[in-house]
C-alpha positions in Angstrom: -111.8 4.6 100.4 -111.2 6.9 103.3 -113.9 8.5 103.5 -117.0 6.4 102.7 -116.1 4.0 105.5 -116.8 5.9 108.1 -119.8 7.5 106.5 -120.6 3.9 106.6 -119.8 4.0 110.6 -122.2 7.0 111.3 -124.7 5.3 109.6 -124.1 2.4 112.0 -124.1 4.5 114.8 -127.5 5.9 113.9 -129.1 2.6 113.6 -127.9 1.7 116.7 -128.5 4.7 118.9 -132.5 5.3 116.9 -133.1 2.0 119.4 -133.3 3.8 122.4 -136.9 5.4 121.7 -140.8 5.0 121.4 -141.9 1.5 123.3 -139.9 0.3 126.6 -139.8 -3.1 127.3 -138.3 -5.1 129.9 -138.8 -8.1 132.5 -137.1 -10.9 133.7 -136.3 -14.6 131.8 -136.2 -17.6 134.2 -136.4 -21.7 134.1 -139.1 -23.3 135.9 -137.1 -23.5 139.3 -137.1 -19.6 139.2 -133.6 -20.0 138.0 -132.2 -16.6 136.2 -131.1 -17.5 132.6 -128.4 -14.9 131.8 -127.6 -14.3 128.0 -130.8 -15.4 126.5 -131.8 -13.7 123.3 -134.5 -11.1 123.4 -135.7 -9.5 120.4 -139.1 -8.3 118.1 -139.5 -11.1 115.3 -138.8 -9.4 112.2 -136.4 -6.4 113.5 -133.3 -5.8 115.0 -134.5 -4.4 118.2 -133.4 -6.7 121.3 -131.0 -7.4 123.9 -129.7 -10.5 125.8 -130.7 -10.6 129.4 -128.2 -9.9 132.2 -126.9 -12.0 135.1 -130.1 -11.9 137.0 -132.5 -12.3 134.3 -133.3 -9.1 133.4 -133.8 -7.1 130.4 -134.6 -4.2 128.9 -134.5 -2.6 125.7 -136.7 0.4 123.4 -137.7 0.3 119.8 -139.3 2.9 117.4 -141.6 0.8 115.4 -145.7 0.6 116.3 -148.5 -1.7 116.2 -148.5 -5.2 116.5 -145.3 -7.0 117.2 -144.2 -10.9 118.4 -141.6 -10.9 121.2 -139.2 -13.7 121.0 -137.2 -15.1 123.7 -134.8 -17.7 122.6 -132.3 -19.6 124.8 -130.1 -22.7 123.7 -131.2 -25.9 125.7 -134.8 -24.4 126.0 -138.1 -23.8 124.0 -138.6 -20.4 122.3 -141.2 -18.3 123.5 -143.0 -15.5 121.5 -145.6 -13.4 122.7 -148.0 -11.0 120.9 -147.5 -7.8 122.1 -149.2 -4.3 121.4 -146.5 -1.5 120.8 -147.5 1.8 121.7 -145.3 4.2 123.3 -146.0 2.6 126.6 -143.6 0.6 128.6 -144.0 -3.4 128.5 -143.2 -5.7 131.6 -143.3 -9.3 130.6 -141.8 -11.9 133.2 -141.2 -14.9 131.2 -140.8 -18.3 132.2 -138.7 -20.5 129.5 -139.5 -24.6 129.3 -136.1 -27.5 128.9 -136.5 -28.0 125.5 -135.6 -32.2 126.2 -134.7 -32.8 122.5 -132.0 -30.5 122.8 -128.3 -31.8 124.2 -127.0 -28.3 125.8 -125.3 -25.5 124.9 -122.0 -26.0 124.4 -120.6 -24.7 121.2 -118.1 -26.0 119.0 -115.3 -22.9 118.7 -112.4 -23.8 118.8 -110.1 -21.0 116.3 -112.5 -19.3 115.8 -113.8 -15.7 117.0 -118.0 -15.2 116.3 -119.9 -11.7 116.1 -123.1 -12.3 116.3 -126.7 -11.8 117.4 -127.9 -15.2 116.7 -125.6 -17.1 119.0 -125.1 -16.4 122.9 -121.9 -17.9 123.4 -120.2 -15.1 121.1 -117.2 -13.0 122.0 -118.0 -10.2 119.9 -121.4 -8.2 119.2 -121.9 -7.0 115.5 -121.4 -2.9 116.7 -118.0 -4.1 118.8 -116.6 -5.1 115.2 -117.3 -1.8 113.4 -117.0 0.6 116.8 -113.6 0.2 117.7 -110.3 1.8 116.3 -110.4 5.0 114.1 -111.1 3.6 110.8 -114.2 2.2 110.9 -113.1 -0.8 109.1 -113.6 -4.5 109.7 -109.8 -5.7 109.0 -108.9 -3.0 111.1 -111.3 -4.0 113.9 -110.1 -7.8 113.5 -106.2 -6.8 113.9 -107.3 -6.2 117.7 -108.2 -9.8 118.0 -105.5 -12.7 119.5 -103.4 -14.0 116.1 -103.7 -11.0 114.2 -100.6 -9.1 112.5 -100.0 -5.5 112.4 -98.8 -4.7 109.0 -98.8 -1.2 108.2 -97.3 -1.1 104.9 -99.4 -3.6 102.7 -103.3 -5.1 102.3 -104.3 -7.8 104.0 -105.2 -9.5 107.1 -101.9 -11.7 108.3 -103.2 -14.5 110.7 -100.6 -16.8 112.7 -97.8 -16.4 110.5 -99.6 -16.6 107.4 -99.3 -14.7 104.5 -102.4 -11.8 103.3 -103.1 -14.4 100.7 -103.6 -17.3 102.8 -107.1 -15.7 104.3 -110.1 -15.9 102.5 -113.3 -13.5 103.0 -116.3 -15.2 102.5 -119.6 -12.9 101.8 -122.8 -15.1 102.4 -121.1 -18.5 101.7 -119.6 -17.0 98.2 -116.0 -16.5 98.0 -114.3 -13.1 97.4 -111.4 -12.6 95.2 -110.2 -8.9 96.1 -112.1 -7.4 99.5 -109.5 -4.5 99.2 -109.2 -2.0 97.2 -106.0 -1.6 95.1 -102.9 -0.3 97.3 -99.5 2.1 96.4 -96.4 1.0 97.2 -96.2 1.0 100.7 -99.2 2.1 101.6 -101.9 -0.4 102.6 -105.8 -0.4 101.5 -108.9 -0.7 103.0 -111.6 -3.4 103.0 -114.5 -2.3 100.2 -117.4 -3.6 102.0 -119.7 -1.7 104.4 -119.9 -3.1 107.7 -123.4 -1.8 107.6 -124.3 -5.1 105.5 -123.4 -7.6 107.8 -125.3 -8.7 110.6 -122.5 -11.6 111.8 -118.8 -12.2 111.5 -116.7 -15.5 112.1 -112.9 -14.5 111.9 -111.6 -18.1 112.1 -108.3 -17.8 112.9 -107.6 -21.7 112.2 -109.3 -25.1 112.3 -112.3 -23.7 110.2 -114.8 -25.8 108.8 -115.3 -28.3 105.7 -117.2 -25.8 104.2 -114.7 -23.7 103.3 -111.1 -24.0 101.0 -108.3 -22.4 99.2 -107.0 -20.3 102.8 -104.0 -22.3 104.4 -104.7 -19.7 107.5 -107.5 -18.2 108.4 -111.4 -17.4 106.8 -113.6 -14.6 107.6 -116.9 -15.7 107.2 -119.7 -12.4 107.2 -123.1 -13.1 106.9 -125.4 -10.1 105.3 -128.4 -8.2 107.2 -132.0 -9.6 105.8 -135.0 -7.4 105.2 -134.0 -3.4 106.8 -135.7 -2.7 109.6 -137.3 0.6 108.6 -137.9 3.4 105.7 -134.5 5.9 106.4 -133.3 8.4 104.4 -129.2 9.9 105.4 -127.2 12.3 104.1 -123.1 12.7 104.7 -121.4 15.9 104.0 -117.9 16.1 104.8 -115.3 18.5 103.2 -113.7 15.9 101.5 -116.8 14.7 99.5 -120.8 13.9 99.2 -122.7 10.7 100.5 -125.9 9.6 101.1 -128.1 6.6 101.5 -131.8 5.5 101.3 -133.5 2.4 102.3 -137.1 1.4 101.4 -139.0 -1.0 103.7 -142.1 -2.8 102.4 -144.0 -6.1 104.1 -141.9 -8.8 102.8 -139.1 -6.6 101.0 -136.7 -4.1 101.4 -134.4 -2.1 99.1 -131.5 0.3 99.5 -128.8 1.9 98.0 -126.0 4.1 99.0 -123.2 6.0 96.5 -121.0 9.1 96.8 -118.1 10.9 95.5 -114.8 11.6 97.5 -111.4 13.7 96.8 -109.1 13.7 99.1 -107.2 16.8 97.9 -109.0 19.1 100.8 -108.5 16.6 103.3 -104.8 16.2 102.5 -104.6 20.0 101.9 -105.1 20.7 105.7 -103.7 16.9 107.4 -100.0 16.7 105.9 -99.1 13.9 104.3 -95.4 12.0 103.8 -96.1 11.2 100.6 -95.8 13.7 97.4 -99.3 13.1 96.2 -99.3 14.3 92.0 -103.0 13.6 92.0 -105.2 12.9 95.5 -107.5 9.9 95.7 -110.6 10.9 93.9 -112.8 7.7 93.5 -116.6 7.0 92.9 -118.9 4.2 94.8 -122.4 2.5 94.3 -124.3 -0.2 96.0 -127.4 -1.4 96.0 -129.0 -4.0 98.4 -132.5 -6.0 97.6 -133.9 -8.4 100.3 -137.2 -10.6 99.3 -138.8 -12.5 102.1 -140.7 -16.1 100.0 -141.9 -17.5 102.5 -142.0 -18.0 106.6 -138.2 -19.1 105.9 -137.1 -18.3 103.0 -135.2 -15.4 101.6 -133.7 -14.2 98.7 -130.9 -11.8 98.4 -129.4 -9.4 96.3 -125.9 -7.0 96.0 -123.9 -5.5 93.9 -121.2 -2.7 94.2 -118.8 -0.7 92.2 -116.4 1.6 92.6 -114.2 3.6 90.7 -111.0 5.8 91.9 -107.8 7.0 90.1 -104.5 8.6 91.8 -100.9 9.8 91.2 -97.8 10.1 93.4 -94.3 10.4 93.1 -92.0 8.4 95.3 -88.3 8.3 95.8 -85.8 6.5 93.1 -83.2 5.2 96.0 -81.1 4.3 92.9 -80.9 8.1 91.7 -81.7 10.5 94.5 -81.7 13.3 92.3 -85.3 11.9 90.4 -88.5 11.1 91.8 -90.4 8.0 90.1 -94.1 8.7 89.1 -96.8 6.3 90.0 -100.3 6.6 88.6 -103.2 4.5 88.7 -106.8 3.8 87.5 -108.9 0.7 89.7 -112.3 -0.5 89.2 -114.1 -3.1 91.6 -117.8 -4.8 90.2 -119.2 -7.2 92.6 -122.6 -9.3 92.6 -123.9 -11.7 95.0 -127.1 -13.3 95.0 -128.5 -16.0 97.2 -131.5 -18.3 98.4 -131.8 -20.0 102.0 -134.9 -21.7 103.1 -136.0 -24.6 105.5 -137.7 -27.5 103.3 -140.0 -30.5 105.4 -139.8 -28.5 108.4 -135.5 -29.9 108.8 -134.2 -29.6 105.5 -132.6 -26.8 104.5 -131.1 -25.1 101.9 -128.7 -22.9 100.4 -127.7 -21.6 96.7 -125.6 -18.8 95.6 -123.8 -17.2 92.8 -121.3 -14.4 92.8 -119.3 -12.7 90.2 -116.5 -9.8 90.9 -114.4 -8.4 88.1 -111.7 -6.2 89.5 -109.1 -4.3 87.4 -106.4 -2.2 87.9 -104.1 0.2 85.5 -101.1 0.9 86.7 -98.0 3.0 84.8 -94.8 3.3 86.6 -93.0 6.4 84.5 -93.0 4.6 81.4 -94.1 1.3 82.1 -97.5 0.0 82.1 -98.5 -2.7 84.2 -102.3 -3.8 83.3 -104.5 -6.4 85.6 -108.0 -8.0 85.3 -109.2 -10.8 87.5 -113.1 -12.2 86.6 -113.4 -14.2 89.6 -117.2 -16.5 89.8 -118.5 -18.8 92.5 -121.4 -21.0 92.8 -122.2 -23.0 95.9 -125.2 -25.4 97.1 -125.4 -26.6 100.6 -127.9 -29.2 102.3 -128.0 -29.8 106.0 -130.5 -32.0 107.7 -131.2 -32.8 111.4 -130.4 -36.0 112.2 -131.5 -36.0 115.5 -131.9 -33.2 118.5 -129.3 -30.7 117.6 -126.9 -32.5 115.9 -126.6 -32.3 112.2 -125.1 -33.3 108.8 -124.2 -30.7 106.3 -123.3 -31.4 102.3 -122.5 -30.0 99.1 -120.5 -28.4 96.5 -118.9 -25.1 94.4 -117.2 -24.2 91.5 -115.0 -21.5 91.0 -113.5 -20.3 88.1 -110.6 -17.4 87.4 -110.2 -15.7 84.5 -106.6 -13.5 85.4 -104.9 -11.1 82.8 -101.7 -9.4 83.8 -100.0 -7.4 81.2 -96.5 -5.2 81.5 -96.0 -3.3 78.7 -96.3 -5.4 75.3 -96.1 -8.2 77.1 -98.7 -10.0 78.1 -100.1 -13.2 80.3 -103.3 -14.8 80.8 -104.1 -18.3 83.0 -107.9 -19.6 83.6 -109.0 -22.0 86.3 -111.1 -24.0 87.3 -111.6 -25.7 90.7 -114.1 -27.9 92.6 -114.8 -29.0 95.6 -117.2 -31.1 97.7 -117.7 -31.8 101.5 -119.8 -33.2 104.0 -119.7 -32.2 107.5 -121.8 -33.7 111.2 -122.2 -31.7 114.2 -122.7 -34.4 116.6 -123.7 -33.8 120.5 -122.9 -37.3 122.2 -124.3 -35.9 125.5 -125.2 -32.1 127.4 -121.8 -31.1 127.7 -119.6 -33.5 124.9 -119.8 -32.3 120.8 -117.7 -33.0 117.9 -117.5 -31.9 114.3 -115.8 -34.4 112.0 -115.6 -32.9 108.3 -114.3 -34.1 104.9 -113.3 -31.6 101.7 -112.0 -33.2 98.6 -111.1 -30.5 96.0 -109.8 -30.9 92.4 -107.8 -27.7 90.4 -107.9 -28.1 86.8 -104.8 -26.0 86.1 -103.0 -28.0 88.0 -104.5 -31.3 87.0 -104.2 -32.3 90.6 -107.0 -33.4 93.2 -106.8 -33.4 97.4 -108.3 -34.9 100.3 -108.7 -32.6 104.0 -110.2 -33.8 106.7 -111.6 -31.8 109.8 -112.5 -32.3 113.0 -113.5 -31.0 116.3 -114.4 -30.8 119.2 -116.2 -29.2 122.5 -115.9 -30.6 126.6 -118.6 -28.3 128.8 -116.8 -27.7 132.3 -119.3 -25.8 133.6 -122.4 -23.4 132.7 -119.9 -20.8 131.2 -116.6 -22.4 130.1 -115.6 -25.3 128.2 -112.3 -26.7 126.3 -112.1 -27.0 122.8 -109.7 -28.8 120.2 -109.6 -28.9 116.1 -107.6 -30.5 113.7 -107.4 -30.0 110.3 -105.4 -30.4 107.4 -105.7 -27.3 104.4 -105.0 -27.1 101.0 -104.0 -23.8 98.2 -103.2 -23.3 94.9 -100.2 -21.3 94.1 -100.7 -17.7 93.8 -101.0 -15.9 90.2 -98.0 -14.3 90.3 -96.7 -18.1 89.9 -99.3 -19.4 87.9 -98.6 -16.7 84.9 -95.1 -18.7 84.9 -95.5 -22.0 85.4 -98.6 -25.1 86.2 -96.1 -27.3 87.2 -96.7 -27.1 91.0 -98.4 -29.4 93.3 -101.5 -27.9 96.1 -99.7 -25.8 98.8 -100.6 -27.4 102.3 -101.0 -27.2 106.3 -102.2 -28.2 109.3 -103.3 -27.1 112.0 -103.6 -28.3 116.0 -105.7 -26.1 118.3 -106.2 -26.3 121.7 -108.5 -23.9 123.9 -110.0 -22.7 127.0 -113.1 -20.2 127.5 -115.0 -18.6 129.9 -117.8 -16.5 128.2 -120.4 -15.2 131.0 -122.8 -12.3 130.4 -120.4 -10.0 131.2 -117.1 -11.3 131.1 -115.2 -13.7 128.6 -111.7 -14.8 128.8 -109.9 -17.4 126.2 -106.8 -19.0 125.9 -105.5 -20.8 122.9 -102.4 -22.8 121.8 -101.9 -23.7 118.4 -99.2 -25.4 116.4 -99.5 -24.9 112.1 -97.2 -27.0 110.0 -97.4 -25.8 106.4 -95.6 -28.2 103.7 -95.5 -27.8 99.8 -94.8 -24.1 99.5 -93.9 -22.9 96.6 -90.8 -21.7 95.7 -89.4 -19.5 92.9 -88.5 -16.4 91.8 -91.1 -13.8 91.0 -91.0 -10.0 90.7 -94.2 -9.4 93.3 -93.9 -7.9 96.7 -91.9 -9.0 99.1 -89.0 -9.3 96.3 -85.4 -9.6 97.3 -82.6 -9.3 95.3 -81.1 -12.8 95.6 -80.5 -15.3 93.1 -82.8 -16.9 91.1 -84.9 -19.9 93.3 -86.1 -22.6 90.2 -89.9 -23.1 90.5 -90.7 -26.0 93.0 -93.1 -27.0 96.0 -90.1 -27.8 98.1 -90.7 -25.0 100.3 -92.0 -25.4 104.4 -92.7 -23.8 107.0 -94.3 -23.8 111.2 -96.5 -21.4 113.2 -97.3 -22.2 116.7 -98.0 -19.4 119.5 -100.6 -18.7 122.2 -103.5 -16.4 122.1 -104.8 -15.0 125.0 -108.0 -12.6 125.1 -110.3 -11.1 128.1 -113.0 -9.1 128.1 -115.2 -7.1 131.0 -118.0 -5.4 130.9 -119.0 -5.3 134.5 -116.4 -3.5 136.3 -117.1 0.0 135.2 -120.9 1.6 134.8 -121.5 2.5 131.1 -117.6 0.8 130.1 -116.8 -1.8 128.4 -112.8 -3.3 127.7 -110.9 -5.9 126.0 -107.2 -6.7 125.8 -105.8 -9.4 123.6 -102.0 -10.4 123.4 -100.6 -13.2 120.6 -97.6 -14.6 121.2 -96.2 -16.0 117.9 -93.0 -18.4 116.6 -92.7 -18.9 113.0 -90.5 -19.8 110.1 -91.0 -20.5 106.8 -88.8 -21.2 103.6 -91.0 -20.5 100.6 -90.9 -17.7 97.1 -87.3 -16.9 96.5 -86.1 -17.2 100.2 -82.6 -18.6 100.8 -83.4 -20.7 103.6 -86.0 -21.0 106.6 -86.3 -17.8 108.3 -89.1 -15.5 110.3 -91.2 -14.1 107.1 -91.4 -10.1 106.9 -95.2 -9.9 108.2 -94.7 -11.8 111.5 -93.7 -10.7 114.9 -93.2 -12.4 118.0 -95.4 -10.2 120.1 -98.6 -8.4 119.9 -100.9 -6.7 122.1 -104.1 -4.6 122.4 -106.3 -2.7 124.7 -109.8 -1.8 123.7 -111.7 0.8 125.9 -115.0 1.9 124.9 -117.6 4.1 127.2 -121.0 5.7 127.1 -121.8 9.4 128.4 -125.0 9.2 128.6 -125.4 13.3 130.4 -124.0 14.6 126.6 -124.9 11.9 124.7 -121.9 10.9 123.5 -119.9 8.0 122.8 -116.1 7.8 122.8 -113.7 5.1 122.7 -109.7 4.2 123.1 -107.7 1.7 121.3 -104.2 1.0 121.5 -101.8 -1.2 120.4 -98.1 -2.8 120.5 -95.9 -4.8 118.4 -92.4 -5.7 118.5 -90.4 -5.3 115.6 -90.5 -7.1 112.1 -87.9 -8.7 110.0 -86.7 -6.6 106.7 -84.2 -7.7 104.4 -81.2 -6.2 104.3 -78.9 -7.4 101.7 -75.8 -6.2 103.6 -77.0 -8.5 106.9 -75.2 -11.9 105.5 -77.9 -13.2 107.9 -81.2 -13.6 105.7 -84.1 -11.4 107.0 -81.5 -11.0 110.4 -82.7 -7.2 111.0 -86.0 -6.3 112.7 -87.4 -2.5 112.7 -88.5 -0.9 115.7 -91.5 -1.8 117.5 -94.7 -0.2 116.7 -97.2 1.8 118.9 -100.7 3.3 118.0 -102.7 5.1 120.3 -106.2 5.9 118.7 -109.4 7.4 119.7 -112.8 7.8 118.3 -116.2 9.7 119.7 -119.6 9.8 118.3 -121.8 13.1 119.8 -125.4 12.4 119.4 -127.5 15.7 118.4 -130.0 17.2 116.2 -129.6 19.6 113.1 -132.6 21.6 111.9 -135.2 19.2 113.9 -133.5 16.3 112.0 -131.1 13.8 114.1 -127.7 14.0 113.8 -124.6 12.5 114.5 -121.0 13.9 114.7 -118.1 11.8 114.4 -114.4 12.1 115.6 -111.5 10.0 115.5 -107.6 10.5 115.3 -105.0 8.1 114.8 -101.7 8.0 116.5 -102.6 10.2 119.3 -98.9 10.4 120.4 -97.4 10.4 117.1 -95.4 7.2 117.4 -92.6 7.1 114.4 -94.2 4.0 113.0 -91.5 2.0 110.9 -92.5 -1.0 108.7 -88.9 -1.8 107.3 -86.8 -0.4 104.5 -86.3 -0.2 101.3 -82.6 -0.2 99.6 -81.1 0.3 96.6 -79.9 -1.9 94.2 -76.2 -1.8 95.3 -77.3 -1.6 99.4 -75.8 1.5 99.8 -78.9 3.7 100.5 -81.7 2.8 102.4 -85.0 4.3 103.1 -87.7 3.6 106.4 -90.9 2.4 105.3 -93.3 4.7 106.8 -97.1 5.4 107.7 -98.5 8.1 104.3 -99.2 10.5 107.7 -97.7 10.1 110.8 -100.9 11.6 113.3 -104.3 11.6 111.5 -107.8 13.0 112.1 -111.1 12.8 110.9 -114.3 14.8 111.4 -118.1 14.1 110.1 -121.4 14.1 110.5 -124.3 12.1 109.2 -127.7 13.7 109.1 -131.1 11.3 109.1 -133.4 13.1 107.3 -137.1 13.6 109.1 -135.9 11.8 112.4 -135.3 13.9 115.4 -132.7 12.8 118.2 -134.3 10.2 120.7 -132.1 12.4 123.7 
């Protein structure tokens, strides 16, 4: 889990950096008037190699592939241009002159809650590499908790948004819903995403107010769209101490194919970087995936994944009830995922989309003698239609199905619940006039388990104050079914509920964005009861019930340069957050264990371009979260210390035998912060235990070899 993200991040950073080779080309990008058009899109049709122009107009970028080529210059509000251009390691000067496109009603952009990665859409905060470059883990949940509205939880899986739970975020791969994206997780320690940021070439983290499209996530969606054909032919290698990687990809005309697998054991790794924990048996865990992209038509394409992975592990852990003992903890996980797809443009503004997507994920845990046994077989299918109405507004329709087949077993006994659940929408994206949008959605959904059927409207909308910032506002009302840990027990229970009122302001130039955002969540049906899933208290037994409620409602603030400093490029976000909820067994409304009030982070990131080298900084601070402690007559009236990371990551660019190479660094808690989740007590309150990171300072080194590709430097 460790280890094959960042053999996933070198990968990335070898994609990235092989751009800066072969064919130079720059110029400028202007309107008729001789205007500068900063941030339009730049790029050879069919590849990844671009850039967006700069402040002036200008642009530059290289690329390593040869022949003939289209250059395409795209800006929002104006015609595309594409040019046929002759690519021979040569540099190219083009000075390109961009038409009003009349038809279209201006650029501003519907965003309100959410946060967009992209290379498709100027007015983004984020770039693809900025998601998967920063931090030390080279992971995507990990990259997101530096955002406004995230929580840091250190202890457990998930991605907490505005004082929702991990369960109340949904990850969406290419329109298709994912049950798990984690792997399994130990007591108190957390897991890691199990997709590749390598796949994707776009990310929407909406952290509220998301669209009709989507359901079952009272919070937050991540929405990650999948790379199409590969650019090139590429053969890699990883070779690490703690295990064996490697990848190939296979680029044809109109197809491309590649897969990726390795084995990892930690035991080396954990042999030389100490850990807290008293590992039995190290993480040893197997991974496959394969990736098939078929090109139809002009626009049309057809996708194809699947993963799997396979790891086992065993740990012993302190019995607070008998200090003289150690508990034993052993587990067995498996993760299969498949998603295929189809998008194409019918009668030139029709277009389409279909998918299917099956994961099966189990999970074998025994706890001494106790055996605890899950299996979730989660499907999706999904079939979108949106048509242009007229200039760039649109209307958007369609449907899924999802169905959950979830087994949980402890022991003899056993339990076993299916459902199936359904859901329509139709959504417009209306522009009224250049600088005035809106987005007025409807979702109806129906769970058969629960024999019950909603209604949730959306809406939103987008004022342009000027060429760079506008203010946004969404409203939208959310609906969840209980969790399976209540489902197993009970189907008596109505859809949980919230909704949400956003209000924002942005600035996004071409080299500096800032955003503010207020928001106010009201959450209503929660279900309450008494089940034996984390966080459990010992308090007495809550009957089942959706009488439980809740409120979130904070600011978000977020600025980013990239101007200030030659070859450096910053962000800092800060959350403010104010939340209570009464919901599970909890006695009565009170600040949930995964929220704090205050959360900031500062993101450095800077390129030496005399060695070659990359190397960035991230740090962040939290205040302290509530823990129960069951001598406080005050429910959840402690809070633990705040917590501080200081991480840092480089990236040395080289070559190894003729063949280019990158080496990777990163550590983790540069300062060795005493990071403390909470505690655990016994069962009679008299000893307690901190809840801590596995490793207090951590460290990992790499290196990522591209087999018959020498270093562009």
């Amino acid at each position: 889990m460790f280890v094959r993200s960042h053999f996933t991040f070198l990968l990335i950073i070898l994609l990235f950096f092989n751009g800066y080779a072969q064919t130079k080309i720059s110029g400028t990008v202007k309107d008729k008037e001789e205007e500068p058009l900063p941030g339009a899109n730049i790029f050879l049709q069919d590849t990844y190699d671009g850039v967006s122009s700069e402040k002036d107009g200008t642009f530059s970028f290289y690329t390593e592939e040869e022949g003939d080529a289209v250059l395409v210059v795209s800006f929002v509000g104006y015609k595309t241009y594409s040019q046929e251009i002759k690519l021979a390691d040569n540099e190219i000067i083009i000075n390109i002159i961009l038409e009003e496109e009349l038809a279209e009603l201006g650029s501003v952009v519907i965003s309100a809650g959410s946060f967009e990665a992209s290379d498709e859409n100027k007015a983004v905060i984020l770039r693809p590499l900025d998601i998967i470059t920063t931090g030390s883990e080279a992971d995507i949940y990990s990259a997101l908790e530096t955002l406004p509205g995230t929580q840091q939880i250190g202890e457990t899986s998930g991605l907490f948004v505005r004082g929702g739970s991990a369960a109340e975020t949904k990850t969406i791969i290419d329109e298709m819903t994912v049950q798990n994206p984690f792997y399994s997780s130990v007591p108190d320690v957390p897991s890691r995403g199990r997709f590749s940021p390598f796949l994707f070439k776009g990310t929407i983290f909406s952290t509220g107010g998301y669209s009709a499209k989507y359901g079952q996530a009272l919070s937050s969606v991540l929405v990650l769209k999948t790379q199409d054909l590969a650019p090139k032919t590429q053969t890699a290698i990883n070779i690490m101490a703690v295990g064996l990687g490697g990848a190939h990809t296979q680029r044809w005309e109109e197809s491309s194919f590649s897969f990726e697998g390795g084995y990892y054991n930690l035991s080396p790794y954990f042999a030389i970087q100490k850990q807290r924990i008293d590992w039995e048996k190290a993480p040893e865990s197997f991974e496959g995936s394969m990736n098939y992209r078929q090109k139809t038509s002009e626009t049309g394409i057809l996708k194809g994944f699947t993963s799997y992975s396979y790891g086992k592990l065993s740990l012993r852990y302190d019995n607070l009830n008998d200090l003289l003992k150690k508990d034993l903890f052993y587990q067995e996980n498996s993760n299969f995922f498949v998603n295929t797809n189809y998008h194409d443009i019918l009668w030139e503004d029709w277009t389409l989309f279909a998918g299917y997507s099956i994961g099966i994920d189990t999970e074998n845990d025994e706890i001494n003698t106790d055996k605890v046994n899950r299996k979730d077989i989660f499907q999706n299918g999904k079939l979108t239609i949106t048509k242009n109405l007229f200039s760039n507004s649109f209307i958007t329709f369609g449907g899924e199905i999802q169905t959950l087949d979830h087994t949980n077993s402890l022991n003899d006994l056993k339990g076993n619940f299916k459902e199936t659940y359904l859901a329509g929408y139709i959504e417009t994206d209306i522009f009224f006039t250049n600088d005035f949008a809106g987005r007025f959605g409807l979702r109806s959904e129906r769970s058969d388990l629960l024999d019950k059927v909603n209604f949730a409207p959306r809406l939103s909308f987008a004022y342009r104050l000027g060429k760079y910032d506008q203010l946004n506002f969404a409203y939208g009302k959310f609906y969840q079914t209980p969790g399976p840990d209540f489902l197993l027990l009970s189907t008596n229970f109505e859809f949980e509920n919230s909704e949400h009122y956003i209000f924002n302001y942005q600035y996004i130039g071409s080299d500096r964005t800032f955003r503010i955002e207020v928001y106010y969540k009201n959450y209503n049906d929660l279900t309450k009861g008494t089940v034996f899933t984390y966080p459990y208290f010992d308090l007495p037994e809550v009957p089942f019930s959706n009488e439980g409620k809740g409120y979130a409602k904070g600011i978000d603030i977020f600025f980013r340069d990239q101007e200030t400093f030659e070859y450096t490029d910053f962000w800092i976000s800060y959350s403010y957050l104010d939340t209570k909820r009464d919901f599970k067994n909890y006695p009565s409304l009170a600040p949930p264990t995964f929220s704090t009030p205050h959360t900031i982070s500062v993101v450095a990131k800077r390129w030496f371009p005399s060695i070659t080298t990359m190397a960035g900084l991230t740090f962040t601070y939290a205040t302290g979260r509530p823990y129960f402690n069951p001598n406080n007559p005050e429910f959840l009236g402690d809070r633990a210390k705040s917590y501080q990371n200081l991480s840092f990551n480089a990236s040395y660019l080289t070559n190894l035998f003729g063949n280019f190479t990158v080496v990777f660094f990163s550590i983790d808690n540069i300062l060795g912060y005493t990071n403390i989740y909470g505690y655990n007590y016994s069962s009679d309150g008299t000893v307690k235990a901190p809840i801590l990171p596995p490793a207090f300072r951590s460290a990992f080194l790499g290196m990522f070899i591209s087999l018959g590709e020498s270093n562009p430097y």
